[in-house]
N, C-alpha and C positions, 0 to 999 in steps of 0.2 A: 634907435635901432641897435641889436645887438645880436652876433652871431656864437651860436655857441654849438660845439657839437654836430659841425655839417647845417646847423639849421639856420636859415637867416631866419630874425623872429621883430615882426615887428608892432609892435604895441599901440594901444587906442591913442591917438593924437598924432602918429605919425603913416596914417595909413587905415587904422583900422582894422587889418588883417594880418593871420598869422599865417603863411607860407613855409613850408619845409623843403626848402631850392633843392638841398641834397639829399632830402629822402622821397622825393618828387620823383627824382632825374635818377637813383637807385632801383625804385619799384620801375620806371620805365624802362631799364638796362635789362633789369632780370626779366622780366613780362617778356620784351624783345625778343631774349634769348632765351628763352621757353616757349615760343611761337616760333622760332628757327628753328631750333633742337625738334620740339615733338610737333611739330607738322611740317616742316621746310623737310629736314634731315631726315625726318621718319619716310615720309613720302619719297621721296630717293631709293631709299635703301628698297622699301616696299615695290618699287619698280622695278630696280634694278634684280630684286632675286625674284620676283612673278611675274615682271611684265606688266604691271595692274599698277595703279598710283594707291587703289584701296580706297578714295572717295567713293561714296555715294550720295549725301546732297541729301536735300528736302525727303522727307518721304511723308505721305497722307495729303488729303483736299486740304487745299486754304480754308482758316477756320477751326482744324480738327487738332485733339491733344495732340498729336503725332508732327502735325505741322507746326502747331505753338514753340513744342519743345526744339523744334532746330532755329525757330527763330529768336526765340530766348537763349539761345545759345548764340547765336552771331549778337545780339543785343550787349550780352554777358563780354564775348570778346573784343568787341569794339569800348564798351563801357571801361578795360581796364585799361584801356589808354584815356581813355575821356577823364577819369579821376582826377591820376598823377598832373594830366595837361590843366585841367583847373583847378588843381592848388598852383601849379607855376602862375597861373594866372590871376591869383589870390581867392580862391573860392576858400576858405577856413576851415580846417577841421575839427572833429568833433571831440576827440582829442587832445588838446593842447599841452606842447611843450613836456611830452614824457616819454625823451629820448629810449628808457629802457622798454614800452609798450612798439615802438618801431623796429627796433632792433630785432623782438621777441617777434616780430611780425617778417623781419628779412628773413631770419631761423627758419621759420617753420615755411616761408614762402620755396627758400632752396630744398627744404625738405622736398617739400611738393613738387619740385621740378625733378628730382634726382629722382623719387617713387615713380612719376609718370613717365620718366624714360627706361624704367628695367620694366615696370607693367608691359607697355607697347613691348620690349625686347621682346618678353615673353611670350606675347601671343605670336610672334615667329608672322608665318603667313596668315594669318586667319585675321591681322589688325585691318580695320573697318574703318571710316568715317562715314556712318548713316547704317541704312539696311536697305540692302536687296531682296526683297522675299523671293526671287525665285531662285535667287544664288542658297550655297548647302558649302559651309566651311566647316572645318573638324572645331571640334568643343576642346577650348583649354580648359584643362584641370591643373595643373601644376605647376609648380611656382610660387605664386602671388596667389595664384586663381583656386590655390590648393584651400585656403582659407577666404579668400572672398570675392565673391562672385561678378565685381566689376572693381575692382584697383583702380584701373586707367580714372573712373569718374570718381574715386576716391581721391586720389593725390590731384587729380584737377580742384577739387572743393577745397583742399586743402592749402594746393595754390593757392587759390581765390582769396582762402581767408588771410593767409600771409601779407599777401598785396595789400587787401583792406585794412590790414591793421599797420602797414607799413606810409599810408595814407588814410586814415581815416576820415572821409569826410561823407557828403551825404552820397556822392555820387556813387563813391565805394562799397557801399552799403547796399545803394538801388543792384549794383551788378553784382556780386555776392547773393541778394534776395533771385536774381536773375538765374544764375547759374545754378542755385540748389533747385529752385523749380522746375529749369529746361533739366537736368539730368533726374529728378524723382521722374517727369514724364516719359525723359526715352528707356530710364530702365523700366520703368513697369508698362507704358503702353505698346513701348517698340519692340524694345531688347527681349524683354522674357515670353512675351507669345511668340515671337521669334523662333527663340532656341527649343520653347516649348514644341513647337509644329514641326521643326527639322529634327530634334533629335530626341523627344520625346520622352520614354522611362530613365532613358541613359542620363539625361540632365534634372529630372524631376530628382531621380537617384544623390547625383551632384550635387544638385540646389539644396535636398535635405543636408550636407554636409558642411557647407559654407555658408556663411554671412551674407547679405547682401552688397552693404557696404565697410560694414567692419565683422570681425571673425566673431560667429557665433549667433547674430544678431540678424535675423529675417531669413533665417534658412524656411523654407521650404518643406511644409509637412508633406508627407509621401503615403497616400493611403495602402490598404491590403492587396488592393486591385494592382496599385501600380508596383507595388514592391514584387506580386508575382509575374507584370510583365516585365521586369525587371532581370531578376531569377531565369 
């Protein structure tokens, strides 16, 4: 057995498995404190200046893309505890012993934490968890949202990937495959006929301007019709 670099690492014949105690017990600090920051802390603050905590929960039948995607989302959130906790438990990563691929994974993980709490800043009072279709919030454009058209689900992916590469193992990988699927579902099933039906040319407008996920990229064609109800 030999510890090198945070990692305890232990080799065929004494164990069999490779464990990374301190970068296990790292991805679960940060995880922690990105589940306190942008939903503990968000949720606060969202009460406190509207009186609303800003949940909404499930939305669509049991069954339906609508309902898959929040469940692939809790699936996602509990998964990125379940990783880091079985590698503590020796589950082995896919990875092995390339302290600088972990490290490159902690970077880009606090990246991710620090993008999804100025995203939520930004949306001010209009930040959500789910959809109400009978509720009508104002449309952010500026900001983050000036260039693409969900952040908040961008720097979550981003998270995601950070973690998994800060653990790589198989479990990290199932919840990462989790979370890109639960967010392609809520922005294109939920989120954009959503904003489509409330606020209609004003965001068709918009959407041709911005990215979906990153700037430039999935905007939004705008035909004649709607550019003159637009106008």
């Amino acid at each position: 057995m030999r510890v090198r670099a945070g990692l305890l690492v232990l080799h065929p014949g004494e164990g069999g498995e490779y464990p990374m105690i301190g970068w296990a017990w790292a991805a679960l600090a940060l995880y922690g404190f990105w589940l306190l920051s942008a939903f503990g802390l968000r949720t606060l603050i969202q009460r406190r200046r509207t009186g609303d905590s800003g949940f909404r929960g499930l939305s669509g039948t049991p069954g339906s893309a609508s309902w898959w995607a929040g469940v692939l989302f809790v699936v996602a959130l509990l998964g990125a505890v379940a990783a880091p906790a079985a590698t503590l438990a020796g589950l082995p990563v896919l990875i092995d012993d390339i302290p600088a691929v972990y490290g490159i994974g902690a970077a880009i993980a606090m990246l991710g934490v620090a993008g999804t709490l100025t995203a939520q800043q930004a949306m001010g009072a209009s930040w959500r968890v789910g959809v109400d279709h009978a509720e009508r919030t104002a449309l952010v454009s500026d900001g983050p949202f000036a260039h693409i058209r969900n952040p908040i689900f961008t720097t979550m992916a981003v998270t995601g990937l950070g973690l998994t590469l800060m653990v790589p193992n198989v479990l990290a990988l199932a919840c990462l495959a989790a979370l890109i699927i639960a967010v392609e579902l809520q922005v294109r099933v939920v989120e954009e006929p959503y904003l489509r039906a409330v606020h209609g040319p004003t965001y068709l407008h918009y959407a041709a301007t911005a990215g979906r996920f990153v700037p430039g990229i999935g905007r939004e064609r705008t035909s004649r019709k709607d550019a003159g109800l637009q106008s």
